[in-house]
C-alpha positions in Angstrom: 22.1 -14.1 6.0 19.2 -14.7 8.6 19.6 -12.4 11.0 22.4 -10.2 9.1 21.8 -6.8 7.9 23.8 -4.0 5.9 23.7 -1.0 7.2 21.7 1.9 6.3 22.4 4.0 3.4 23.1 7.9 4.7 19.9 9.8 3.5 20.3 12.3 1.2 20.4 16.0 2.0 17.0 17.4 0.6 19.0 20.8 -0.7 21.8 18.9 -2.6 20.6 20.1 -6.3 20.9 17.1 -9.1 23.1 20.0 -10.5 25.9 19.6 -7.9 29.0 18.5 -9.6 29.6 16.6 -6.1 26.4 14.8 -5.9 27.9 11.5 -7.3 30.6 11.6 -5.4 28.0 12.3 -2.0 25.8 9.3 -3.6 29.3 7.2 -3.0 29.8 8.3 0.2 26.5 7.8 1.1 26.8 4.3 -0.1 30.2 3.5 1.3 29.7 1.8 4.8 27.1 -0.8 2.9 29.1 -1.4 -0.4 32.2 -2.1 2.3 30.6 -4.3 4.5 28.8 -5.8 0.9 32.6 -6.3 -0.4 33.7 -8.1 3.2 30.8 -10.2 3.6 31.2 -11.9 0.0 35.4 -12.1 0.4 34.8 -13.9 3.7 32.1 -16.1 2.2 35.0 -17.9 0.0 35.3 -15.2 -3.2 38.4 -13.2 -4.4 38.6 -9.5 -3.6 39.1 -9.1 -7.3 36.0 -11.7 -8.5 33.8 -9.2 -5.9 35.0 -6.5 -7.7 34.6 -7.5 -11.0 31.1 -9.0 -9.7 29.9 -5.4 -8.7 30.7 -3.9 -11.9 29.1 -6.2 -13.9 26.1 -5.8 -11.7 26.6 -2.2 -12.1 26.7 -2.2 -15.5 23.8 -4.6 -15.7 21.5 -2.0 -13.7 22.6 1.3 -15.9 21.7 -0.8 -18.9 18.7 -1.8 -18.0 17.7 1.7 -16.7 18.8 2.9 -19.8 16.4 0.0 -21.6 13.6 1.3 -19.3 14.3 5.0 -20.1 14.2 4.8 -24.0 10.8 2.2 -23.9 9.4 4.9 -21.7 10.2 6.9 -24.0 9.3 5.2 -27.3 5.5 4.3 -25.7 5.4 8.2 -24.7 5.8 9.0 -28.5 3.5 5.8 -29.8 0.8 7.3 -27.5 1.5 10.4 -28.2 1.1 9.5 -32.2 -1.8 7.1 -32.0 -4.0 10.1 -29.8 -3.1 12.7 -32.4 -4.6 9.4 -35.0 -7.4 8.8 -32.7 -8.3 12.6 -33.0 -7.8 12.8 -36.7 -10.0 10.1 -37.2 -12.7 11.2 -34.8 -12.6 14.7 -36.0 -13.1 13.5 -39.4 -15.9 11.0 -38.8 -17.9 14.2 -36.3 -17.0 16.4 -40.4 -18.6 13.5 -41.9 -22.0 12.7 -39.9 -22.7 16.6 -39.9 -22.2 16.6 -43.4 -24.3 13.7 -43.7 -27.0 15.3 -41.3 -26.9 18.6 -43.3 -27.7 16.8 -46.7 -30.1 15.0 -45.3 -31.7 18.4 -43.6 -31.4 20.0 -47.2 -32.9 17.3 -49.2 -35.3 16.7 -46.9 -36.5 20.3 -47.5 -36.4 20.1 -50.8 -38.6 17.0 -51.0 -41.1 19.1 -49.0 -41.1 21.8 -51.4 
């Protein structure tokens, strides 16, 4: 493959909205000149149009599941954080009640010792 390149991907238009119906379909066409030549190199390297195929999808598939995988940890250590800082504050919040009660009984029977 030295030597052998795909060719670029089309850029994306910067005012194509991620709410475009289209914009999968434009991703595709985008894509289409690389996944083609992609397809031709493999057949002509020995493998069946239909293996390449069914190559690509699994690969496909692969990739969306592990985005997927990705999304939902992202997710899940968002929500841990999230959980163990509100912990964290609880905690410190309760130990800061704590030493000014502790500094405030000392204060007042330190006083009355005095007296």
């Amino acid at each position: 493959m030295v030597g052998s390149c795909l060719p670029l991907i089309v850029a994306i238009d910067r005012r194509l909205r991620y709410s475009d119906p289209d914009r999968h379909l434009w991703c595709q066409y985008a894509m289409y000149l690389s996944f083609a030549e992609l397809v031709s190199k493999a057949v002509n390297a020995g493998w069946g149009e239909r293996e390449v195929a069914a190559a690509l999808v699994d690969l496909a598939d692969h990739h969306m599941l592990g985005l997927i995988t990705l999304g939902e940890i992202d997710e899940l250590l968002g929500a841990i954080k999230k959980t163990f800082l509100t912990h964290i504050e609880a905690f410190i919040n309760q130990r800061q009640q704590i030493c000014c009660e502790v500094v405030l009984s000392m204060r007042f029977f330190g006083q009355s010792r005095r007296r």
